[in-house]
N, C-alpha and C positions, 0 to 999 in steps of 0.2 A: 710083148711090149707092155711094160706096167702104165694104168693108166696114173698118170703123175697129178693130179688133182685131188685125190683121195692117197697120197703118201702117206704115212706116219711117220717117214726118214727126219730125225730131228737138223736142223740146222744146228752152225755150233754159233748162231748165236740170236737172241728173241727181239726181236724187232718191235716197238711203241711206237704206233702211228696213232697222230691224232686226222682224223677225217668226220667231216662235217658235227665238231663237236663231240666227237666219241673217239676211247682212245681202243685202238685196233691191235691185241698182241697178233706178231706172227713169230710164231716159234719150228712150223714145220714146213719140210719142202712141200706140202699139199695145200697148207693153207697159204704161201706165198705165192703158189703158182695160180690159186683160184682168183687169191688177188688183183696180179697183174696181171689177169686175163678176164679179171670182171668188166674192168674199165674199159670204155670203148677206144681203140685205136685212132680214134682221133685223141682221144684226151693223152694219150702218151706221144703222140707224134713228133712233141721236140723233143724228144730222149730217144726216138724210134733204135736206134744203135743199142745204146742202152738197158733197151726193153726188149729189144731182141738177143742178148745175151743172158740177161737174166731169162729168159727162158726156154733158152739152148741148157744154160747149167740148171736149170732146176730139171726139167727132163733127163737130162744124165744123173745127175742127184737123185732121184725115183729109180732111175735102172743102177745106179753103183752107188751105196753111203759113202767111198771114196771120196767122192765128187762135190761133198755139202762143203767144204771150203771151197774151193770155187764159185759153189751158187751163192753162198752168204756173202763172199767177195760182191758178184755181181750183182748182189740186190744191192749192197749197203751201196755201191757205185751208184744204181739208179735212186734209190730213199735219198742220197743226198744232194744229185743231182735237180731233184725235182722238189727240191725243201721240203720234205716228207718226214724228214728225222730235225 
């Protein structure tokens, strides 16, 4: 099992997040999975679905680059979801 936090697997596409006044590229499955698991599970609990998918595909995205449409799918699902983008 690859640890999926430390990926270099590029997503196919770079994410600009602004958060508390800074803006945040995520361009790989390591840095979006560090992301969405920095925050505490309470602060994503109204997307819990959502956040639970993007990181189902980003952990397959770590074991298969196959897979990084899917996970770019499901983050841009959750980024918009959560007015993040």
């Amino acid at each position: 099992m690859t640890d999926t936090s430390k990926s270099d697997t590029p997503l196919k596409a770079t994410f600009r997040i602004k958060l508390n006044g800074e803006t945040v590229d995520i361009g790989t499955v390591g840095q979006a999975y560090r992301f969405v698991t920095s925050l505490s599970a309470v602060e994503w609990m109204e997307f819990q679905s959502l956040h639970n998918d993007a990181k189902v595909a980003l952990e397959a995205a770590a074991e298969n680059a196959m897979m990084t449409v899917q996970a770019t799918n499901a983050l841009r699902a959750l980024f918009v979801r959560a007015k993040l983008l």
